[in-house]
TORLO-592885 format. One record per residue: x, z, y of N, C-alpha, C in turn. Coordinates in steps of 0.001 Angstrom, whole numbers, padded with zeros to 6 digits, always signed. Layout:
N
XZYXZYXZY...
//
This chain:
393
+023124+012018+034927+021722+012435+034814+021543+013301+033569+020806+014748+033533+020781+015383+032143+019345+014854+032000+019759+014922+030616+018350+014345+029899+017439+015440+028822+015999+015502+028627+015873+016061+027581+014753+015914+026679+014355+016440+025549+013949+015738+024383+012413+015542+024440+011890+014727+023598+010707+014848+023791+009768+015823+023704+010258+016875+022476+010136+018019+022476+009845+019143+023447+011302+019336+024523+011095+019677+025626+010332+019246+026614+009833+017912+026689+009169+017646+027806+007551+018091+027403+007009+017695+025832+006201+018423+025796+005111+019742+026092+006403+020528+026299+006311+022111+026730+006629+022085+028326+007255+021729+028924+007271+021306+029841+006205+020595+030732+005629+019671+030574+004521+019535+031214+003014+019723+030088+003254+020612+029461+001973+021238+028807+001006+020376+028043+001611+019411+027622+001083+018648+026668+001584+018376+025360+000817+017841+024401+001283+017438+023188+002091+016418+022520+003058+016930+021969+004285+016226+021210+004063+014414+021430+002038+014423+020720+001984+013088+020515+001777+012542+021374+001490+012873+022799+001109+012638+023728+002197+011593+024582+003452+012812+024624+004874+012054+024507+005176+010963+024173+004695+011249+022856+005614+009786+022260+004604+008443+022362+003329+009027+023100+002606+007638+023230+003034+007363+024620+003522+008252+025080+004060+007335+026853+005052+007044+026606+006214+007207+025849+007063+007200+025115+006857+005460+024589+006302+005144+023994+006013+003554+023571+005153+003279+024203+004519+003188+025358+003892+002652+026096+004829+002091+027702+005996+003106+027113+007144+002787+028365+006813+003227+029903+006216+004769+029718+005087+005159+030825+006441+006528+031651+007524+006105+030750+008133+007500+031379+009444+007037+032284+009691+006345+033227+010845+005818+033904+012198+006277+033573+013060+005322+033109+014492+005509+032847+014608+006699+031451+013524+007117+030554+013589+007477+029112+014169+006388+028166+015026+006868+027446+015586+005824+026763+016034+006785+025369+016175+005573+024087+016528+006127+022641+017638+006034+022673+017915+006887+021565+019239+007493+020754+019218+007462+019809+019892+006674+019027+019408+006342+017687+018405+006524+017593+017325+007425+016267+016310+007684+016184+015242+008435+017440+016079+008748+018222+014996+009766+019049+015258+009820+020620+014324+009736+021087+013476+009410+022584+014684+010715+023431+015439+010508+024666+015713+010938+025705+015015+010744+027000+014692+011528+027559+014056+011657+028902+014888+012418+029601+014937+011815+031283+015077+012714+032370+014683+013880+032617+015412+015106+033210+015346+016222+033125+013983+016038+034067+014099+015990+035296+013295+015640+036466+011966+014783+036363+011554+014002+034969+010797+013442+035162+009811+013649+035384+008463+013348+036439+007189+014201+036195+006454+013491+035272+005476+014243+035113+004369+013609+033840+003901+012733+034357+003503+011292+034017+002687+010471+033863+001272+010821+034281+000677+010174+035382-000799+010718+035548-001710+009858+034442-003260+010307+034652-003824+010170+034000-004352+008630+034212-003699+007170+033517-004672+006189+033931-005533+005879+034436-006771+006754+033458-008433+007177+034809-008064+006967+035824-007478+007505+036903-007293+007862+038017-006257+006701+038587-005252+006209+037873-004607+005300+038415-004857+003654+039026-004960+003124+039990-005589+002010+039420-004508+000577+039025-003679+001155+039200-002380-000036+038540-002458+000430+037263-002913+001294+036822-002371+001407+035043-004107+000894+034806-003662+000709+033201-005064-000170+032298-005439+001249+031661-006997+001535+031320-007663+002082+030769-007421+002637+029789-007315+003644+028924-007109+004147+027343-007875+003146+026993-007381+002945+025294-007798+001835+024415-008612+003113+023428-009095+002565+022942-009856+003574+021603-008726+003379+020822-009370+004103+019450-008075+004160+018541-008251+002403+017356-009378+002319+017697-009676+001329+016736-009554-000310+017263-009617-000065+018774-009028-001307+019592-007244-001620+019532-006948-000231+019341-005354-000281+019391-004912-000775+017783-005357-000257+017051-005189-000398+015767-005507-002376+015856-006367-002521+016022-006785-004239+015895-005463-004897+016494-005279-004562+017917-003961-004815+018756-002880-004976+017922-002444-003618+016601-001043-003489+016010-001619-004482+014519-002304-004452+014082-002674-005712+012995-002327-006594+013446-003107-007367+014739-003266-008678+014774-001443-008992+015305-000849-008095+016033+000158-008360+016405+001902-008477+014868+000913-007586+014193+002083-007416+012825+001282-008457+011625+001063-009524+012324+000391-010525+011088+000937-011750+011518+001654-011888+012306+002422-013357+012616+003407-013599+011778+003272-015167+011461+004181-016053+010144+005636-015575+010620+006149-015106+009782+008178-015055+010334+008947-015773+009656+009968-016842+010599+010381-017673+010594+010667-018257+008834+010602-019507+008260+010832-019604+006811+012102-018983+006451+013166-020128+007336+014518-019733+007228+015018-018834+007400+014515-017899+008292+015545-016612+008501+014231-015447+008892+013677-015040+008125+012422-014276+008410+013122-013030+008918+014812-012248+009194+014800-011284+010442+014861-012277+011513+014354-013361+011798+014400-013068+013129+013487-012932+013922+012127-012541+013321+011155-011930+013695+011762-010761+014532+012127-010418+014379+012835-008898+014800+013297-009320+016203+013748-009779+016479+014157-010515+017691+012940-011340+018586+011955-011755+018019+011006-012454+018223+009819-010873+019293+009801-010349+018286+008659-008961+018341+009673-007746+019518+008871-007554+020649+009425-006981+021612+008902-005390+021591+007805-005269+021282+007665-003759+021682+007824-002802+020122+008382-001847+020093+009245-000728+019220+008117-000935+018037+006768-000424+018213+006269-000237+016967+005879-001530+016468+005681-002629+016911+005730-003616+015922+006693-004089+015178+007728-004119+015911+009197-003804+015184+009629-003464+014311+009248-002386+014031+009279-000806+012741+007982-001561+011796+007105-001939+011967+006489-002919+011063+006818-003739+010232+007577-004416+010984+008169-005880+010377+009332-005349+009968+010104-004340+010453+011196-004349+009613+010848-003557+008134+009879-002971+008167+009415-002040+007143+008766-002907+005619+008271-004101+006019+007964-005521+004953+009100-005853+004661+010259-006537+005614+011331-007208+005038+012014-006191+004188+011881-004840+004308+012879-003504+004184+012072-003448+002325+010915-003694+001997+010073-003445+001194+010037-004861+000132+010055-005797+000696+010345-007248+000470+011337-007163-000556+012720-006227+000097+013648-006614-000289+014059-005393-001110+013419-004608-001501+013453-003623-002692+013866-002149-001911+014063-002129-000967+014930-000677+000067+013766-000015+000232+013152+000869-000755+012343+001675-000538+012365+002774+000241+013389+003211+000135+013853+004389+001178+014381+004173+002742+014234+003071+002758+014502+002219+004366+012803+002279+004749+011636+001701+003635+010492+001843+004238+010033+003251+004376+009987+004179+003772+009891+005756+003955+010212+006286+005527+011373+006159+005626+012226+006274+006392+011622+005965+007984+011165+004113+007657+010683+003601+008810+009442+004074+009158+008016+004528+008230+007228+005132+008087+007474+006707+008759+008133+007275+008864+008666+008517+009478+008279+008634+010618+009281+007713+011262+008875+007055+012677+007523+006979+014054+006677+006712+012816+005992+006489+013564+004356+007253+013360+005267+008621+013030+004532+010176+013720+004146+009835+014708+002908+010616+015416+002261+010132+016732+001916+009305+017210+002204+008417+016663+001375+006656+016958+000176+006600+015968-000568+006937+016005-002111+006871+015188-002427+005268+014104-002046+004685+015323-002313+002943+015339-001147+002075+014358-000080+002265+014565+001218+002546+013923+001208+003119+012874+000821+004399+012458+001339+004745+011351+000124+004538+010503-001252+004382+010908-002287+003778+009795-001611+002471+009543-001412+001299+009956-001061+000481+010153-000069+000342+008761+000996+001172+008990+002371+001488+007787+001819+002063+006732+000667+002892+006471+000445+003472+005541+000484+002861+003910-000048+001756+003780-000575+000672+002769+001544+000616+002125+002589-000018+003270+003801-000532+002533+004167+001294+002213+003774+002266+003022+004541+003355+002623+003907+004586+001496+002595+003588+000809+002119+004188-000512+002924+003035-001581+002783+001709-001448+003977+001688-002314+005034+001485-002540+005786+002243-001190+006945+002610-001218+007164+003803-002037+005860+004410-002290+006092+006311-002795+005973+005808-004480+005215+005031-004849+004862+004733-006114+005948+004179-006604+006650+003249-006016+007677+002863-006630+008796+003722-006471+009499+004598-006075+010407+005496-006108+009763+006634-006487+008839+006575-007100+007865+007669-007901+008191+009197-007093+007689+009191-005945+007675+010206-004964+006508+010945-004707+005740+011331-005342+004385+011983-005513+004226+012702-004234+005230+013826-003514+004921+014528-002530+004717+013459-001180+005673+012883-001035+005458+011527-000095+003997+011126+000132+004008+010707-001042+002449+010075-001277+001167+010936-000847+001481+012232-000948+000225+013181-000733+000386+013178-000003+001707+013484+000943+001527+013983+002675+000686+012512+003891+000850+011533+002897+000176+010131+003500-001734+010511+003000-001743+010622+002142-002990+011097+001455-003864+011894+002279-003314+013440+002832-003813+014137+003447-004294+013434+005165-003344+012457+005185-003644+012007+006739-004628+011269+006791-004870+009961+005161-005551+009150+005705-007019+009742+005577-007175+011172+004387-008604+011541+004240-008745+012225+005467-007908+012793+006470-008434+013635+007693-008942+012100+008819-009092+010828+008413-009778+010211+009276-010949+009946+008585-010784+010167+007061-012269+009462+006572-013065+010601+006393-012627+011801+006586-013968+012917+006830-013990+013459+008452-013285+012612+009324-013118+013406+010828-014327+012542+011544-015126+012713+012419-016140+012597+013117-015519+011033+013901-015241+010225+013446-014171+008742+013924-014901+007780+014079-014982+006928+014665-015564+004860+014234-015243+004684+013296-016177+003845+012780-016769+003733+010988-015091+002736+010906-014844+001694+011975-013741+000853+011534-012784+001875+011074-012215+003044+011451-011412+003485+011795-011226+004288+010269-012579+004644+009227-012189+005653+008525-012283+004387+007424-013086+002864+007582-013170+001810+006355-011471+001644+006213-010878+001942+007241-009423+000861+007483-008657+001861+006772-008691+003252+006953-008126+004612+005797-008474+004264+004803-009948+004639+004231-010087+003519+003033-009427+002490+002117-009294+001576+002945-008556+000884+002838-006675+000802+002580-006422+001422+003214-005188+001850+002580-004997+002862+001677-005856+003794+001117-005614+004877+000282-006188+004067-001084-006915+003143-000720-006737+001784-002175-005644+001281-002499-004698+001307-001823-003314+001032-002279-002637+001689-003315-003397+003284-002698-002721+003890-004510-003501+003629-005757-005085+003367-005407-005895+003196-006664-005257+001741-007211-005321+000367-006689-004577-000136-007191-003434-000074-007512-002453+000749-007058-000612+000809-007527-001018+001932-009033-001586+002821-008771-001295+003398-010468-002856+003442-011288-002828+001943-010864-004152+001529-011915-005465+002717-012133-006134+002359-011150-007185+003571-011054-008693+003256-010509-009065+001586-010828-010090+001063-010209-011233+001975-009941-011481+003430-010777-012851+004004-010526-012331+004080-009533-011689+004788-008436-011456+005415-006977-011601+003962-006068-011257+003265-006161-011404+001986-005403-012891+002788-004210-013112+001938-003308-014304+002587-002322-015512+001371-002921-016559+002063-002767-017571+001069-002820-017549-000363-002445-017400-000656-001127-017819-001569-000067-016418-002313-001042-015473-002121-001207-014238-002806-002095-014627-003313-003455-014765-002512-003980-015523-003365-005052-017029-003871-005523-017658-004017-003765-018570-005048-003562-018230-006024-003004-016680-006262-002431-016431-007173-001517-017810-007536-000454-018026-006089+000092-018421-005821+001716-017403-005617+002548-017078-006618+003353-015921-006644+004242-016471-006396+005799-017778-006400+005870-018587-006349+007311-018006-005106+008517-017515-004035+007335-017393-003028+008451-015867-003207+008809-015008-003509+008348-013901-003922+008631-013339-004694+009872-012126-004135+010690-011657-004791+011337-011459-006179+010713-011725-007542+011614-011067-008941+010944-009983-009098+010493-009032-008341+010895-007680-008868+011223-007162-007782+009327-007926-006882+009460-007751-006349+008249-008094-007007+006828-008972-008314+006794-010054-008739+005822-008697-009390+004829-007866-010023+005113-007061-010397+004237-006158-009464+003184-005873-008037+003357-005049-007375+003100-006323-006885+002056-007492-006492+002791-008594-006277+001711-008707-006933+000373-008805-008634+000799-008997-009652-000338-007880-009232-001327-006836-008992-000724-005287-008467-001894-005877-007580-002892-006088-006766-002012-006556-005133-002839-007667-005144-003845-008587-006245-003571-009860-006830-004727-009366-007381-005380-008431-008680-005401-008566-009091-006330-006862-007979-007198-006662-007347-007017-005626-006071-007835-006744-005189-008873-007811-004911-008069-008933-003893-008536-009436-004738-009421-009637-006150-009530-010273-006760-010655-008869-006817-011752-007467-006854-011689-006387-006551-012538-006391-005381-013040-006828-004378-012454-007094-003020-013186-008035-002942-014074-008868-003986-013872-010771-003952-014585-009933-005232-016110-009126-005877-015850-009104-007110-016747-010145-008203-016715-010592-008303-015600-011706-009412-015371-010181-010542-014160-009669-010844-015499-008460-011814-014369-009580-013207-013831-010626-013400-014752-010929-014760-013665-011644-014394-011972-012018-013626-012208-012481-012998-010533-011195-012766-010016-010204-012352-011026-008945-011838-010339-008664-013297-009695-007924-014526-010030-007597-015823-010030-008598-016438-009242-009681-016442-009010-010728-016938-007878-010507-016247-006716-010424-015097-006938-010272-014624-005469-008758-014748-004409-007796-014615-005460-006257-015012-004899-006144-016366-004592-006744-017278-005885-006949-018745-004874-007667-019864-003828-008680-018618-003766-009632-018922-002396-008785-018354-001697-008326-017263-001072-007222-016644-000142-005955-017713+000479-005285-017773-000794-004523-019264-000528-004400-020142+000098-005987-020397-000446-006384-021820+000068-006663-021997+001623-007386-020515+002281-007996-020383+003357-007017-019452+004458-005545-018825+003992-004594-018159+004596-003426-018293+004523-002960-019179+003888-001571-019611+003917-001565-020093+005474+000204-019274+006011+000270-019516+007377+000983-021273+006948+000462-021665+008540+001150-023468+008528+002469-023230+008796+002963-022190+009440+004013-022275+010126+004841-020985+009598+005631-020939+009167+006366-019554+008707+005960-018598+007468+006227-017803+007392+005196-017328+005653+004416-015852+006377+003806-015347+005847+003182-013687+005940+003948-013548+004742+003499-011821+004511+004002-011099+003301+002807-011871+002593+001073-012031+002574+000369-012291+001444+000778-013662+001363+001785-014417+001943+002009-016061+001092+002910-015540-000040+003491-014621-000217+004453-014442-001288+003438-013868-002608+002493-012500-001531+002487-011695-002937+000864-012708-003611+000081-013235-003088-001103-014282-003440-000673-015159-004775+000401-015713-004571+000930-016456-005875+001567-015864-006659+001438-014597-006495+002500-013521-007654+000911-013242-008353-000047-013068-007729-001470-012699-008018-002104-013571-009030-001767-014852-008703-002309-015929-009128-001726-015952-010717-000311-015952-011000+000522-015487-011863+000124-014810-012928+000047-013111-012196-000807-012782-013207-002065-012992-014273-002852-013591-012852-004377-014010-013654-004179-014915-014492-003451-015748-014577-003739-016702-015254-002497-016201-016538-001777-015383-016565-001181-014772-017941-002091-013999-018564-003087-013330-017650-004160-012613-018381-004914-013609-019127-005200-014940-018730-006025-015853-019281-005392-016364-020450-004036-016369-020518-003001-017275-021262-002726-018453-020744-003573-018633-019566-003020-020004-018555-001368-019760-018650-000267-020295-018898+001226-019564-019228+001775-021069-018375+001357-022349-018601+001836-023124-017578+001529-023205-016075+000542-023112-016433-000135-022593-014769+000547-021109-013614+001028-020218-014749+001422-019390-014757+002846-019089-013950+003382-020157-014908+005215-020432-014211+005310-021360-012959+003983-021865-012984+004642-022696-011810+004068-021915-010503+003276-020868-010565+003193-020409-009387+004212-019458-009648+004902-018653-010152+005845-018303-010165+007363-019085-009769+007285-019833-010505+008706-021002-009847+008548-021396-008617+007486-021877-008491+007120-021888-006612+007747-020299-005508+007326-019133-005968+007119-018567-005419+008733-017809-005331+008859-018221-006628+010786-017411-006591+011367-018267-005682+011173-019636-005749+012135-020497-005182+012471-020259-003535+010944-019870-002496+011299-018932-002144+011273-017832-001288+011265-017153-001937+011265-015738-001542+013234-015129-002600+013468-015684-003382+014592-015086-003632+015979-015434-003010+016171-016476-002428+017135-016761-001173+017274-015618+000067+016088-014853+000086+015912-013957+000881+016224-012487+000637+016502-012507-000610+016611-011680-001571+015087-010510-001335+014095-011347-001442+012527-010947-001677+012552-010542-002820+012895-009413-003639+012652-009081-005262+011343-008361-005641+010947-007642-004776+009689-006418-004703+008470-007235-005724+007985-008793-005267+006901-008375-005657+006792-009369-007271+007920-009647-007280+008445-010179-009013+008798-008887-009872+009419-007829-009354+009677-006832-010184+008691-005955-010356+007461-005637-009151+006654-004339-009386+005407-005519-010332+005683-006309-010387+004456-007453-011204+005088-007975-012773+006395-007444-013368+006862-008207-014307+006174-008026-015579+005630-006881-015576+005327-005818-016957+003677-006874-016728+003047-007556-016404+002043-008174-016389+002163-009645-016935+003624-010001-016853+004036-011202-017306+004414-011675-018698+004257-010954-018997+005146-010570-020613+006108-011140-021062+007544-011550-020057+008353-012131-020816+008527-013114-019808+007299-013848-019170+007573-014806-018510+008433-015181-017521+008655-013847-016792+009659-013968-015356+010661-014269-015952+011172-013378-016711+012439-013326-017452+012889-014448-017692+011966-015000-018617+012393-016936-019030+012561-017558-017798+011538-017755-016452+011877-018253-015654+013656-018215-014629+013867-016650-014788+014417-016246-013941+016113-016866-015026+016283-016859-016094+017002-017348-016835+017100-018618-016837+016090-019235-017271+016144-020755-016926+016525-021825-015192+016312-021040-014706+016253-021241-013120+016651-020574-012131+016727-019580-011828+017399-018479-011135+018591-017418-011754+019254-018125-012752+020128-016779-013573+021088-016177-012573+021590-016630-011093+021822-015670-010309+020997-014526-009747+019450-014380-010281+019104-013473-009786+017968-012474-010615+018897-012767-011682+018141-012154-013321+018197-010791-013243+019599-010888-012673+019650-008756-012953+019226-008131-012196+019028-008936-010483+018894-008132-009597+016943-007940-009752+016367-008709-010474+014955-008360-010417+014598-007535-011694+015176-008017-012981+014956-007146-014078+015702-005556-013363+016492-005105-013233+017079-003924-012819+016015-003241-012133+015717-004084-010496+014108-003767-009983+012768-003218-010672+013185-004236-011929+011632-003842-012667+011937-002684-013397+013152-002806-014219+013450-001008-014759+012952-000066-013870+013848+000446-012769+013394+001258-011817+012152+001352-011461+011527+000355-010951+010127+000390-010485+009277+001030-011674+009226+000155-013002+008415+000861-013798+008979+002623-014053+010144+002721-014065+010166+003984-014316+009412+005126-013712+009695+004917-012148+009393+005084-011051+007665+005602-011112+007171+004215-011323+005895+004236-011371+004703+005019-012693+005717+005141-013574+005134+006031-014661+005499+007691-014462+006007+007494-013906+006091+009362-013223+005168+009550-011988+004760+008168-011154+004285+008444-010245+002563+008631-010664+002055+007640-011811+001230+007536-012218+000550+008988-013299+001541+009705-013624+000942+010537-014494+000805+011952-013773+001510+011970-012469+001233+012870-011460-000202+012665-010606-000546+011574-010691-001765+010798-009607-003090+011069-010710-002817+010523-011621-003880+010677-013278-004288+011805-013416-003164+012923-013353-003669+014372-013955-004266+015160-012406-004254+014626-011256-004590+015481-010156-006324+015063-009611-006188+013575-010792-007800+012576-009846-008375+012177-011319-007910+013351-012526-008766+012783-013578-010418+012419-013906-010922+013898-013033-012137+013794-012906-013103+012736-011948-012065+012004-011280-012325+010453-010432-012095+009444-011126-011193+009708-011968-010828+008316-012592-012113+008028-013888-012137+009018-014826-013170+009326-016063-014771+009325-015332-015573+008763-015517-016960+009690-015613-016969+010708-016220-018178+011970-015911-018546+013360-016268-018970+013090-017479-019098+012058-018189-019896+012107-019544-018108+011738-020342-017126+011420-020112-015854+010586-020686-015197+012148-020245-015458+012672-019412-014013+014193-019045-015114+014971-020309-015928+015110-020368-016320+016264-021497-015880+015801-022825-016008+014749-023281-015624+013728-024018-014223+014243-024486-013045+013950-023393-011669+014230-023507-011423+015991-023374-012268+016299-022583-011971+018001-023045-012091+018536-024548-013226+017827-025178-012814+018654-026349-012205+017897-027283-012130+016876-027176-010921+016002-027957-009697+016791-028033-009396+017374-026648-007966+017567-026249-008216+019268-026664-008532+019503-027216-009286+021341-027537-008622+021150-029415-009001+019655-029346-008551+019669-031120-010426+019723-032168-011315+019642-031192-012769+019905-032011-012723+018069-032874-013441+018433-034244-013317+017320-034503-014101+016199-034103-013762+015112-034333-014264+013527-033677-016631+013751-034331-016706+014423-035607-017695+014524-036053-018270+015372-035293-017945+016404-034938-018801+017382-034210-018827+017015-032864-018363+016557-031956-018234+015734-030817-019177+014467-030679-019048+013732-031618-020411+012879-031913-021909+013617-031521-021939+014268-032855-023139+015205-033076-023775+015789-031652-022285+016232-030480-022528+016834-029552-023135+016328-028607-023122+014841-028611-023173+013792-027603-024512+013103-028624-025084+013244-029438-025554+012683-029990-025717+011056-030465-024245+010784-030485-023695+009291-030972-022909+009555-031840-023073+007790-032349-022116+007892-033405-020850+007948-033796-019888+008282-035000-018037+007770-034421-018107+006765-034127-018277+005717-034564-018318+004371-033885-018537+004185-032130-019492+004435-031822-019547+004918-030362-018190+006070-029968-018310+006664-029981-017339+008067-030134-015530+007307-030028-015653+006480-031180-014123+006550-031059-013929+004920-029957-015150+004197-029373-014916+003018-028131-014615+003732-026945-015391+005275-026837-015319+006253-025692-014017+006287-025841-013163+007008-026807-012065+007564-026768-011114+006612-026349-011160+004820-026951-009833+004184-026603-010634+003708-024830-011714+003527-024639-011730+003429-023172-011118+004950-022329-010984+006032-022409-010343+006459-022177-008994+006803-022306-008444+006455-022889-007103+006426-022957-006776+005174-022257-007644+004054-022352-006906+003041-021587-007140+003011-020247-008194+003895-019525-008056+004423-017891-007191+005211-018015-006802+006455-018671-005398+006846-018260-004111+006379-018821-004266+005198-019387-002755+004444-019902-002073+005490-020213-002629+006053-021908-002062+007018-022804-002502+006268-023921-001947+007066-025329-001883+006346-026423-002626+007333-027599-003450+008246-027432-003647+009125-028529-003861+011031-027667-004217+011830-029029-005323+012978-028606-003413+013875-027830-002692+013770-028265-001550+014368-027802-001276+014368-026420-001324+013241-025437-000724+012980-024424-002130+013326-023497-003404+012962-024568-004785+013629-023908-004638+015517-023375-003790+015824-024276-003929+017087-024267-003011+017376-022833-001883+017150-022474-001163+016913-021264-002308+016810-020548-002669+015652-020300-003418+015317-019018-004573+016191-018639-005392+016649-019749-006820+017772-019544-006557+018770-018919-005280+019411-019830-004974+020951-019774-003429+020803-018956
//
């Protein structure tokens, strides 16, 4: 039998690429089958009619019914003991590429989640879905272009004429970068009102993550620590773990190092290594260490010293990673991150005008003047008028 690509069949029966690849995973094209990465079809095949018209086939789904469909279906507990065998468990392709894209992310293979994110071009439902692990997949391998080409997709749903679920749930994942390189002004409204109403359900938990991160960016850790342990309390799976049973007590962790809670501290940490590192789960101990001050480290020494290097090493990279990714994200969304009264502020700071005449200009005092200046520097996590001058100009 000759076969040919999806490509070709596209042009071939006069439709679009994505069109393909949704009959393509819908399993609508008889005897099409993969090759490694990519879809073969029969030379001979005809196109797929139009459902409408069929009455053995089911109805088009909206995009926001399908999307609920690939949540609710990529939110099941995977197994304690051997969490691939979800993989085996999960039958149709794009949930698949889901779950392998967490364990792939779980387990520090950033470029396995990229990769898997690739994939799933033309699946609408699917690749919103991936968007959230494959922003910080970009942050942590400090991949800035990555990150934008995800960027550009998710704002063409939140300014495209769509269901409100459809552009809150973009939203919603393009908070992934405001929380990954610390940027709470961009956060969306309804997020840091914890208005969850317009939201798919199945989405509301991944939300609660992303609030209580946005209150870690703000330093208000006890909202941070209330909100991760109401979550806990009300989403821990009975049976198998999710990704938020791991990263919730990494959350918890933090808040309470922000507090100086430091016993409270280790033991949701010792809980949480114990395990997730059998699994070799490192991701969310290493992109969280620089919040700990020291603490993992002691733990991971005292208790885990088989798996000291492999998370400190993680955290090198990651932070590295993430401070290139962050000062590319800072200097492109400064005027989002600052208020208009804090960017005039830093423009002429960064001009070299002095701190007195800048006062005068604003009609406050240095005292006022120089609280402006270290609150700005500490939204762009810089240290002084030098590195100001980078970021303005």
């Amino acid at each position: 039998m000759d076969y040919i690509s999806a490509s070709e069949a596209s042009k071939k029966w006069g439709t679009s690429l994505r069109q393909v690849q949704r009959l393509l995973n819908a399993s609508r094209i008889p005897h099409a089958k993969k090759l490694g990465n990519s879809w073969v079809i029969p030379a001979d095949a005809e196109k797929p009619g139009d459902p409408r018209f069929e009455k053995d086939q089911l109805p088009q789904k909206s995009l926001s019914a399908e999307l609920a469909e690939v949540v609710t279906a990529t939110t099941l507990p995977m197994p304690r003991s051997n969490p691939d065998a979800i993989l085996d468990t999960v039958k149709e392709e794009r949930m698949r590429l889901h779950y392998e894209s967490e364990l792939a992310y779980l387990q520090g293979d950033f470029e396995q989640v990229k990769t898997l994110f690739q994939k799933t071009e033309g699946d609408d439902a699917s690749r919103l879905r991936g968007c959230s692990l494959a922003i910080a997949a970009a942050i942590s391998t400090g991949d800035y272009p990555f990150y934008m080409d995800i960027e550009t997709y998710l704002k063409g749903f939140i300014k495209a004429d769509t269901s409100e679920e459809i552009k809150i749930f973009a939203e919603l994942m393009l908070a992934s970068a405001s929380a990954g390189a610390i940027a709470p002004n961009m956060a969306p409204e309804w997020l840091k009102k914890g208005d969850f109403s317009a939201l798919l359900p199945q989405a509301k938990i991944d939300a609660t993550y992303k609030r209580a991160k946005y209150f870690q960016a703000l330093g208000q850790f006890e909202s941070m620590l209330a909100i991760a342990q109401t979550a806990l309390g009300f989403h821990v799976a009975k049976v198998g773990f999710t990704f938020h049973d791991i990263s919730f007590p990494v959350v918890c962790a933090a808040a309470c190092c922000g507090l100086g809670r430091l016993d409270e501290a280790k033991n949701y940490l010792a809980d949480a290594l114990s395990f997730a590192l059998p699994h070799g789960f490192i991701t969310p101990f290493a992109e969280s260490a620089t919040a700990f001050g020291g603490l993992l480290e002691q733990i991971l020494e005292q208790k885990f010293p088989g798996y000291y290097k492999a998370v400190t090493d993680a955290w090198q990279r990651t932070y590295t990673n993430w401070v290139t990714f962050h000062n590319r994200f800072t200097k492109d969304n400064i005027t989002l991150i600052l208020s208009l009264r804090d960017y005039q502020i830093a423009q002429m700071a960064a001009q070299g005008i002095p701190f007195k005449k800048i006062a005068e200009h604003f009609h406050i005092s240095l005292g006022t003047l120089n609280n402006n200046m270290q609150d700005i520097y500490r939204k762009l996590y810089i240290h002084g008028k030098k590195e100001l001058k980078n970021y303005v100009f």
